[in-house]
N, C-alpha and C positions, 0 to 999 in steps of 0.2 A: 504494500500500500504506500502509495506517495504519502511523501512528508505534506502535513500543514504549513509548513514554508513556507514553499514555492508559491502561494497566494495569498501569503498573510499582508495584511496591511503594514509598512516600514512603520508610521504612528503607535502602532497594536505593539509590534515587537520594542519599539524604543521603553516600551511603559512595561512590558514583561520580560526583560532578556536572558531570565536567569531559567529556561527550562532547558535544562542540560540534554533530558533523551528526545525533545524534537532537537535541537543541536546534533547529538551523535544521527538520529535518523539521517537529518540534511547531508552532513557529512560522506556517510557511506553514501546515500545515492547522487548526491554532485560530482565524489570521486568518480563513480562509478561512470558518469557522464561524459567524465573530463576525458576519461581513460579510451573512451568510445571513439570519441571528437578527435581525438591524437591520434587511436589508432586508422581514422580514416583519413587522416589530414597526411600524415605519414605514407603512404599508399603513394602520393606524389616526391616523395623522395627519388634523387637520381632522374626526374625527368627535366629538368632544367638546367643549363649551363654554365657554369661558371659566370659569362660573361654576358648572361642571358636580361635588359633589363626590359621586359616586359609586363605590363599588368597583373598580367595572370600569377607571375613570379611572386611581386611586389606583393602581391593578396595573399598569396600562401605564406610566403613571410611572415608576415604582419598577421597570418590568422595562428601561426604556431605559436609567433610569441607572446600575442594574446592570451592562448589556450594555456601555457605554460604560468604564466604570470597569474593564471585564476588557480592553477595546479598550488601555486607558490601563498597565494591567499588563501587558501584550503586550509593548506597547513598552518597558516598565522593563526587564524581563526581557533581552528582545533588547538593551538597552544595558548589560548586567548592572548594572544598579541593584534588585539582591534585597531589598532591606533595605525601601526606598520602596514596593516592587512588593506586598511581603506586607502591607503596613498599606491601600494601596490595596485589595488583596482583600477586606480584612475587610470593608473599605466595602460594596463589591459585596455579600459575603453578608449584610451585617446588612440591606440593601437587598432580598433575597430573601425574607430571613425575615418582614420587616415588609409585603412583597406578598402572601408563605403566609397570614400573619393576617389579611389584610382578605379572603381567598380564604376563611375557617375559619369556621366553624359559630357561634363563640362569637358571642352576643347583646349586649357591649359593645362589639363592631369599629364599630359605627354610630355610637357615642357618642363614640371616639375615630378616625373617621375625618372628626368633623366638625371 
């Protein structure tokens, strides 16, 4: 059964954060997710080139070391290191955002993907 987590209200959790076994639930099935996400994102290992700087590249990049960075927040989390764990986030999403833009229509992503 899915954790109550994954759609709790951030408000809800701020004012109860101290319930340890939904914690370990989350825990086990985010790894579990992460480990998923890696093992498919990995799958494109070896098909790109050294000197390859294409989109497609750039996204797979930016989507591992995203994945890895929320792998690395898992663990903060789990050793309750909050504070380390949300700035680690940020990483991860700014990571997202800047794979969104190489994915996005706009006509200078080429110029600044070079």
């Amino acid at each position: 059964m899915a954790s109550f987590i994954w759609g709790r209200d951030p408000q809800e959790a701020y004012k109860n954060p101290y319930e340890y076994e939904a914690q370990n639930q989350f825990y086990r099935e985010a790894s579990e997710l992460l480990r998923l996400l890696i093992e498919h994102m990995t799958k494109k290992s070896g098909t790109y080139t050294r000197d390859d700087q294409s989109a497609g590249k750039a996204i797979w990049m930016l989507s591992l070391d995203s994945l890895e960075s929320l792998i690395d927040c898992l663990d903060l989390l789990r050793d309750k290191k909050h504070r380390i764990a949300g700035r680690l986030f940020r990483d991860a999403v700014e990571a997202m955002d800047t794979a969104s833009y190489f994915n996005s229509n706009d006509i200078k992503k080429d110029k600044y993907l070079r």
